[in-house]
Structure formats: structure tokens, C-alpha cells
C-alpha positions as CSV (number, residue, x, y, z in Angstrom):
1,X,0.0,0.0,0.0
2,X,1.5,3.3,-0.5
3,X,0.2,6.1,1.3
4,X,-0.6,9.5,0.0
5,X,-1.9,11.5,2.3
6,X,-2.6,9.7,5.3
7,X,-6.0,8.0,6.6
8,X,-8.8,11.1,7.3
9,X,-11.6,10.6,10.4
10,X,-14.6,10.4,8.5
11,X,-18.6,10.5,9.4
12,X,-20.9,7.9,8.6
13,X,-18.3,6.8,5.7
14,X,-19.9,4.5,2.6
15,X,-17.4,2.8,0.4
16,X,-18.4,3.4,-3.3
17,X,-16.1,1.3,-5.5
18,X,-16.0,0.3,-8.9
19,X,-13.5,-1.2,-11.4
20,X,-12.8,-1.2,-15.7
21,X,-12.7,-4.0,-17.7
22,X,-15.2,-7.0,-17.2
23,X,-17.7,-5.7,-14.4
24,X,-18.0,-2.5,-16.6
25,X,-19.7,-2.6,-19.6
26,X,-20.0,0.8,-21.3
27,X,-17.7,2.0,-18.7
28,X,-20.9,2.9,-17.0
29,X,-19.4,2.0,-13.4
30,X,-16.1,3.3,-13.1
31,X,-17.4,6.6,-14.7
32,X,-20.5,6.8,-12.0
33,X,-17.9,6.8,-9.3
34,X,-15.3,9.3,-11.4
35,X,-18.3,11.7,-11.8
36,X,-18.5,11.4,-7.6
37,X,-15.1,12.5,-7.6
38,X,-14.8,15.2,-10.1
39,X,-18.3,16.6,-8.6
40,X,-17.4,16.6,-4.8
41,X,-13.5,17.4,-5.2
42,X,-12.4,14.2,-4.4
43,X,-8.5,14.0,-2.4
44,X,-7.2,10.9,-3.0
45,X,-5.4,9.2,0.4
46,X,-4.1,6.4,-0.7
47,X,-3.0,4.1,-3.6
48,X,-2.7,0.0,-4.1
49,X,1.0,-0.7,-5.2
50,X,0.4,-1.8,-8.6
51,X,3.2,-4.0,-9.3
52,X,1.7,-6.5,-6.6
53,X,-2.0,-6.8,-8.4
54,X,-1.6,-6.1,-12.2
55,X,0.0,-7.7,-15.0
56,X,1.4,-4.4,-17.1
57,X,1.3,-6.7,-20.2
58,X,-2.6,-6.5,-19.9
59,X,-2.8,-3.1,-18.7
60,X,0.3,-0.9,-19.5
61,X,1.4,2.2,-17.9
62,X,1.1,5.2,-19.8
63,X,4.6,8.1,-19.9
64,X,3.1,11.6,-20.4
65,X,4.9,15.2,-20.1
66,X,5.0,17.0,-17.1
67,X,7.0,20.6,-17.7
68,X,9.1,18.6,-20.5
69,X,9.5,15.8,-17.3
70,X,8.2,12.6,-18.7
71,X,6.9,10.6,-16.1
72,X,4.8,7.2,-15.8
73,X,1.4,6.7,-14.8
74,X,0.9,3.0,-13.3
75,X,-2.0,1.2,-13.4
76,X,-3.5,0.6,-10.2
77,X,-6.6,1.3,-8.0
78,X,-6.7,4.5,-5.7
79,X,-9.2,5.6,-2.4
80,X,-10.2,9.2,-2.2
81,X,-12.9,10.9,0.0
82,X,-15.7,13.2,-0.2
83,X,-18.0,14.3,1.8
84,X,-21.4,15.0,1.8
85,X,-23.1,17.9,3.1
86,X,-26.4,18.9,4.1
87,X,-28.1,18.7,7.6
88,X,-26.8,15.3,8.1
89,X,-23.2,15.4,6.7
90,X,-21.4,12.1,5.4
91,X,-18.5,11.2,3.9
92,X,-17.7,8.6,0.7
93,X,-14.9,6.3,0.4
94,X,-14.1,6.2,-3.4
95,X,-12.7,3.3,-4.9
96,X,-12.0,3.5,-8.7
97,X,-9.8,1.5,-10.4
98,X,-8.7,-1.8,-12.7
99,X,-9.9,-5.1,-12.2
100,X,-6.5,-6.6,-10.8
101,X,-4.9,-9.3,-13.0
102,X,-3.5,-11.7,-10.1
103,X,-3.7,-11.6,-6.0
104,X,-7.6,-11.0,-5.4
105,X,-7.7,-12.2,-2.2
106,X,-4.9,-9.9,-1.0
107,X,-6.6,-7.3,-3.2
108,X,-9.8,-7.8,-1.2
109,X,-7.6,-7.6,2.0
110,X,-6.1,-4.3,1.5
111,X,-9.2,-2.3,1.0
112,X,-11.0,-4.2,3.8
113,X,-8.6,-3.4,5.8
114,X,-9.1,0.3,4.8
115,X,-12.4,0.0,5.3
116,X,-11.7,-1.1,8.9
117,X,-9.6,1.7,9.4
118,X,-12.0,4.5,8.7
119,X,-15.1,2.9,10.0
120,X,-16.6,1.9,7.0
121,X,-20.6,1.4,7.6
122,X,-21.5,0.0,4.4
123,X,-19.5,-1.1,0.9
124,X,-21.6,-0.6,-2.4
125,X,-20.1,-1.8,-5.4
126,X,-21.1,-1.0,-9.3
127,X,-20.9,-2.9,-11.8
128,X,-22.3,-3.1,-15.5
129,X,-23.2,-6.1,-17.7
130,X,-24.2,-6.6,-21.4
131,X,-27.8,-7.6,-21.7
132,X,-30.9,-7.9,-23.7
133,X,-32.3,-4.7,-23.0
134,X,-33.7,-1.9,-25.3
135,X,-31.9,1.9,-25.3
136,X,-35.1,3.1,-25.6
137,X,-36.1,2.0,-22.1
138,X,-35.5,2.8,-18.5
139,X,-31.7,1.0,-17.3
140,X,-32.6,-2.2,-15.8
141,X,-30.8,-1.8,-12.3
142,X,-30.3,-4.7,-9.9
143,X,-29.4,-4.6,-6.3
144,X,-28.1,-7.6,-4.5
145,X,-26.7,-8.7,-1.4
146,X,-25.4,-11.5,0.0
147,X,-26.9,-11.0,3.6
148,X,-30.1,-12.1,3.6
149,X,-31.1,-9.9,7.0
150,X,-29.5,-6.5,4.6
151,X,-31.9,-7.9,1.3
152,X,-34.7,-7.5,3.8
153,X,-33.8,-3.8,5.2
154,X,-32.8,-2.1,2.1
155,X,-35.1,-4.2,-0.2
156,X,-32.6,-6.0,-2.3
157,X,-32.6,-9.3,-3.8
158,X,-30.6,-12.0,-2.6
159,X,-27.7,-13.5,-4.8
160,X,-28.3,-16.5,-6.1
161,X,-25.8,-16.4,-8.9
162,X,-23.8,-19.7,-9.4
163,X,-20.9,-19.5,-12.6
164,X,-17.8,-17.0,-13.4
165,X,-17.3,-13.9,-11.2
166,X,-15.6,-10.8,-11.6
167,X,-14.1,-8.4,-8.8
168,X,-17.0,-7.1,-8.0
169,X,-18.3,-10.5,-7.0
170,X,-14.7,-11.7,-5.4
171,X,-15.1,-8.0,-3.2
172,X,-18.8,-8.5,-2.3
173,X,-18.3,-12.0,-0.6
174,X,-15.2,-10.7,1.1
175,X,-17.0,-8.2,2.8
176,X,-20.0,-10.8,4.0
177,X,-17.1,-12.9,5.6
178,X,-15.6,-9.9,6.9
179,X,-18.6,-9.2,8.4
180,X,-19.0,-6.3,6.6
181,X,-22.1,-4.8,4.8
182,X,-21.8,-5.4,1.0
183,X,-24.1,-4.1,-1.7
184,X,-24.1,-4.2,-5.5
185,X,-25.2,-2.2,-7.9
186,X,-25.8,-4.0,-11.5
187,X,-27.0,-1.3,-14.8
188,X,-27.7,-3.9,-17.7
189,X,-26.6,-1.9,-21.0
190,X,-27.4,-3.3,-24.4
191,X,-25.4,-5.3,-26.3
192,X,-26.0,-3.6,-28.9
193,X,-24.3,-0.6,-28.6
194,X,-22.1,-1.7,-25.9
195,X,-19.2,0.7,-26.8
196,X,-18.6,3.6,-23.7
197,X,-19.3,5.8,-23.1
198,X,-22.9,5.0,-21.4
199,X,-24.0,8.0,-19.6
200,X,-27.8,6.6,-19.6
201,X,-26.5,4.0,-17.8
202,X,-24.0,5.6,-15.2
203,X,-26.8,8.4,-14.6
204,X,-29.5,5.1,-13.7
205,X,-26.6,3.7,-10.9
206,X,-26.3,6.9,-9.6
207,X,-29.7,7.2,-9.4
208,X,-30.5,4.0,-7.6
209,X,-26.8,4.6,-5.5
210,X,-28.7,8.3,-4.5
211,X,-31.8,6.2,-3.5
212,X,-29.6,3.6,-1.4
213,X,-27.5,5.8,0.8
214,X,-29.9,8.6,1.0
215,X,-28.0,11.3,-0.3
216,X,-28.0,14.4,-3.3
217,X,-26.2,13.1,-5.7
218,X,-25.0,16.8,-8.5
219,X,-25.5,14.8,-11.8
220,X,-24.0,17.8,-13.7
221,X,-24.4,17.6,-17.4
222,X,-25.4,13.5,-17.1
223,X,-29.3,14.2,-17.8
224,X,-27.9,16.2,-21.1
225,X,-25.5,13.8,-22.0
226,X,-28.0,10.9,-21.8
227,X,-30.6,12.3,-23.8
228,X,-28.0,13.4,-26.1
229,X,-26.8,9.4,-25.8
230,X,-30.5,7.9,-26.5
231,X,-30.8,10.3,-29.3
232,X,-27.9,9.4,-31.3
233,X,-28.7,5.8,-31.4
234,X,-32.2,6.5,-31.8
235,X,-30.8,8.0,-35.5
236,X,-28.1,4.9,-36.0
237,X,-30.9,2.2,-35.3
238,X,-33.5,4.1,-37.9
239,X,-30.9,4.1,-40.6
240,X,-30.5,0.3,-40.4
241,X,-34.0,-1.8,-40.2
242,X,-32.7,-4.6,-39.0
243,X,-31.4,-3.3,-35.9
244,X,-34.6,-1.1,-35.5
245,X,-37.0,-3.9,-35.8
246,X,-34.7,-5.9,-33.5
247,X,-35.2,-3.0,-31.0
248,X,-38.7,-3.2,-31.4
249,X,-38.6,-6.8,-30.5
250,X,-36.9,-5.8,-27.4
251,X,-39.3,-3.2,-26.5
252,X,-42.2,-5.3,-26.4
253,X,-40.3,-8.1,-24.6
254,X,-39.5,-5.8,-21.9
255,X,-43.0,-4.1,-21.9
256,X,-44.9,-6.8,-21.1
257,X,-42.1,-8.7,-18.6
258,X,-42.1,-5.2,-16.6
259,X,-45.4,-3.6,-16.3
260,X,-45.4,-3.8,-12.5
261,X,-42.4,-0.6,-13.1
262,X,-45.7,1.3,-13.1
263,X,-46.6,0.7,-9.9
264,X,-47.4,2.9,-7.0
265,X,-43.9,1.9,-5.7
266,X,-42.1,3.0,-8.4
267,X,-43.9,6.3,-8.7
268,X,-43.2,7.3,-4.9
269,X,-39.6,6.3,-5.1
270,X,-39.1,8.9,-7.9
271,X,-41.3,11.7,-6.3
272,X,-39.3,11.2,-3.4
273,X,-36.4,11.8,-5.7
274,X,-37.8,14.6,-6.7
275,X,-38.3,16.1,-2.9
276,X,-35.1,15.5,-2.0
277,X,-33.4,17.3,-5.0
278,X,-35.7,20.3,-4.1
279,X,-35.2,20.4,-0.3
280,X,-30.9,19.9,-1.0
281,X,-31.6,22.9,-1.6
282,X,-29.9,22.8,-5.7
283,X,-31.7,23.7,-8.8
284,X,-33.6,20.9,-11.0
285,X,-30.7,20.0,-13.6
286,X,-31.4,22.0,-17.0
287,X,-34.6,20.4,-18.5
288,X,-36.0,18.7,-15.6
289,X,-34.7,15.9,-13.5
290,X,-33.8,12.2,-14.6
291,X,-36.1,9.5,-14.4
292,X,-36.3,6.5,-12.2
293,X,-34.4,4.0,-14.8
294,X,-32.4,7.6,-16.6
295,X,-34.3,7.4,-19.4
296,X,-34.8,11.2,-20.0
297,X,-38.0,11.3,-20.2
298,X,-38.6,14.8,-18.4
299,X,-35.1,15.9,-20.4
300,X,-35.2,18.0,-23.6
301,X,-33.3,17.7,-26.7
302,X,-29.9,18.5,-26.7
303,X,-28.8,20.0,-30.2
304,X,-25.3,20.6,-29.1
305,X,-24.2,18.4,-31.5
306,X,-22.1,16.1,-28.9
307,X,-20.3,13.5,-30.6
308,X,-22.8,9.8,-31.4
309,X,-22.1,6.5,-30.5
310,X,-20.5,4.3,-33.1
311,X,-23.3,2.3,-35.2
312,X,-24.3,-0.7,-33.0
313,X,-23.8,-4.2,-35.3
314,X,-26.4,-6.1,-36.1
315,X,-28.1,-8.5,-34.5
316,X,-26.5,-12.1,-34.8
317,X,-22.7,-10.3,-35.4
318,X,-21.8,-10.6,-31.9
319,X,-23.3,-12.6,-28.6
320,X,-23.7,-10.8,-25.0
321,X,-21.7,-12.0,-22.0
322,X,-24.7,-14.3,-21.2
323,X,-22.5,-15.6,-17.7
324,X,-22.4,-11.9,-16.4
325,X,-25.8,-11.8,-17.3
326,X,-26.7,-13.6,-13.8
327,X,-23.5,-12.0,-11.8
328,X,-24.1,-10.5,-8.3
């Protein structure tokens, strides 16, 4: 471990973690918990020593400039902290790095031992998984747990997964042996158009993360940028029928498998979104809030001509990661 900074005393501290490469489809985690950082100034602490987790013929350092100094940049996983104000102030653990190529167990060990130190309350990890799910849609997000008492509390479902895990699975059943309370957070993104950025999908994990912990989460210029997402593959899929009547065949799968998303539960859960964005005292994000699922429905068209997501293939070119399908 190589400390930065030293360990800060924190209030009420949640760990929020999240990791690139196969718990991350459309980069839609690891950029949920980068848009924590960048929106509450985040001071990175400390810093896993990458030479005992990563292989750097998987994931190579990068050399950059600094002042006409070229320096090196190694992969590895880093902890910062922010904290939450408000009446009841609180402070995040962010975890944002790389899947680690060897040593998971010790990998586990050094951030549970972290979140020993500062007093951790409660670990929630994100994740994102390929899946058979329409753009045009709400972002299917799962919650699951593997304590069946914390399922019952925070009204999660209990894992019941059984195949290959990633990190994000290896990290949540450390924690429930550790004794430690372990969430995750799974956004489903379409196959599709499975290429990041996914900001329709990183806005729907922050939403059901701001639902979770009970915080104000500043979504920025997400709400823009996932309208702005939606509509640019709205325009790919028309251009090409097959993909577009695929789509359809999605949409009505997922219509009639999900009607009860119009329930009276589902409506109170995003009016009390709505209450506690206007009591945090900050403005309604340009265009109205996001929706339960981030699918912009309240948002309005952004013609700022932001760049589109590359043409999804068609159907058949390419299968999903059907085994992460079912992860944790």
C-alpha cells in the first residue's frame, strides 16, 4: 500500500467502488464513481501498489509530459474521499480502479482493511453487464446482497448467482465474511451498442446509488448527456431496419415482462427523488430531473451536437456476456 496522504476521520463513511474492464460494460461504473469525484472534489489518500496486483502486459502504464519531465502513470486502484453535506453530513470512500490481473484475495484484504480503518458502515459496489435490453427504455438496475437480513432492510434481492465472477463479485463476498455490509449495484446496457461511453446508464446507478444511501447526488451535465446518448442511437438504429426492428422486438419483450415498473412503488420512489433534490436545496438540472431508470424522459433535446455512439452491429454479429448476465 502506498500512502498518499494519510488516513482522514470520516462521518458515517460508505465505500463506493467500482473497477474497468469485465464488471464495466460501457464503462458505465467506473465513470459513475469518477463523476462522484470530479463533482465533490475528491483527495485521493491512498493508492494500491500496482506492481503486486496487475499484470502491465494487460494493462500498461502510460509516460506523459510534465513541464518537459516525462513521467509514468501506473495502473492501479486509488481511495479518495468526499464528503457529503447537508443537515446530516457524510462522507464517501471512493474506490475507482482496474480489475486486478493476479492476487484477489490480498486485493480484497487491502481495501477491507481500509475500510476497517476509517469505520466503514456500508461497501456498495457497481458494476455493468451486457444484456438484452432496449436503449429506448428505463436502465434495468439490480441490487443484490449477499446477507439475507440486509436484502430484507434495504429491499434488495438476494444473490443467487452460481458461474464466473468478476471483482465485483470476489469483493462483495469478502466483505460478507468480513462481516462487513456489501451491496451491489448492477445497470444492464445493451449489447447492442455496448461501446462507452454510457451515460444513460451511469446516470440510472447513480440514481438507484442516491436512492440507497440517501444522499443528493450533483448529476451535472449527465441528464444532457443521456438524452443526447439515447438520441444518437435513436438516428443509428433508424438508418438500419434490422437493428430497428430488433429494437422493437426488445421493446415489447420488456414491456410486457415489466409492467409492474408502473406501480405505485415506483412512482413514490421517484417523487421522493424529486423532494429531496428540491429540499438539497440545488436547482432541477437544465430540462428537468432524470427519471427513475435515466431514461430522460422529463429531459429535452440537446442539439449541441455532442459526438454519437458508433453504429451498433447487427443482431447475430456478436453474442452478450450471457454468464455476467446472472452475476451479483
Amino acid at each position: 500500500m502506498i500512502e498518499l496522504e494519510g488516513v482522514p476521520e470520516l462521518i458515517d463513511p460508505v465505500m463506493v467502488a467500482a473497477f474497468e474492464g469485465w464488471n464495466d460494460a460501457g464503462d458505465a461504473a467506473s465513470t459513475a464513481v469518477a463523476h462522484l469525484d470530479k463533482e465533490w472534489k475528491g483527495e485521493v489518500f491512498a493508492a494500491l501498489d500496482a506492481e503486486d496486483y496487475y499484470d502491465f502486459q494487460v494493462n500498461r502504464p502510460t509516460v506523459w509530459l510534465d513541464g518537459g519531465v516525462r513521467k509514468i502513470t501506473w495502473p492501479t486502484t486509488r481511495l479518495s474521499v468526499v464528503r457529503v453535506g447537508g443537515d446530516k453530513p457524510r462522507d464517501l470512500v471512493l474506490v475507482r480502479g482496474i480489475e486486478p490481473s493476479m492476487r484477489w484475495r490480498s486485493f480484497c484484504n487491502e481495501l477491507l482493511g481500509f475500510a476497517h480503518e476509517l469505520g466503514v458502515e456500508l461497501v456498495v459496489i457497481l458494476g455493468a453487464l451486457l444484456g438484452d435490453t432496449p436503449h429506448t427504455r428505463p436502465v434495468p438496475i439490480s441490487g443484490t446482497t449477499s446477507d439475507p437480513d440486509l436484502a430484507q432492510r434495504m429491499d434488495l434481492e438476494e444473490t443467487k448467482y452460481e458461474g464466473p465472477t468478476g471483482i465485483v463479485g470476489v469483493l462483495q463476498e469478502a466483505c460478507t465474511h468480513a462481516g462487513v455490509p456489501a451491496v451491489s449495484l448492477w445497470a444492464a446496457v445493451p449489447h447492442y451498442v455496448s461501446q462507452p461511453p454510457n451515460p444513460k446508464a451511469t446516470l440510472a446507478l447513480l440514481n438507484r446509488l442516491e436512492d440507497l444511501i440517501d444522499v443528493r447526488i450533483p448529476l451535472g451535465e449527465l441528464p444532457e448527456d443521456a438524452r443526447a446518448w439515447q438520441v444518437g442511437v435513436d438516428q443509428l438504429a433508424a438508418e438500419d431496419t434490422e437493428v430497428a426492428e430488433y429494437v422493437q422486438t426488445l421493446e415489447e419483450a420488456r414491456d410486457t415482462a415489466e409492467l409492474p415498473e408502473a406501480t405505485g412503488e415506483a412512482i413514490a420512489r421517484e417523487f421522493e427523488r424529486y423532494l429531496r433534490r428540491r429540499d438539497g436545496g440545488g436547482p432541477t438540472p437544465p430540462g428537468g430531473h432524470a427519471t427513475e431508470g435515466g431514461d430522460g424522459t422529463y429531459l429535452r433535446d440537446n442539439p449541441s451536437g455532442r459526438p454519437r455512439p458508433p453504429k451498433p452491429p447487427k443482431p447475430g454479429g456478436g453474442g452478450t456476456d450471457d454468464e455476467e448476465s446472472s452475476e451479483e
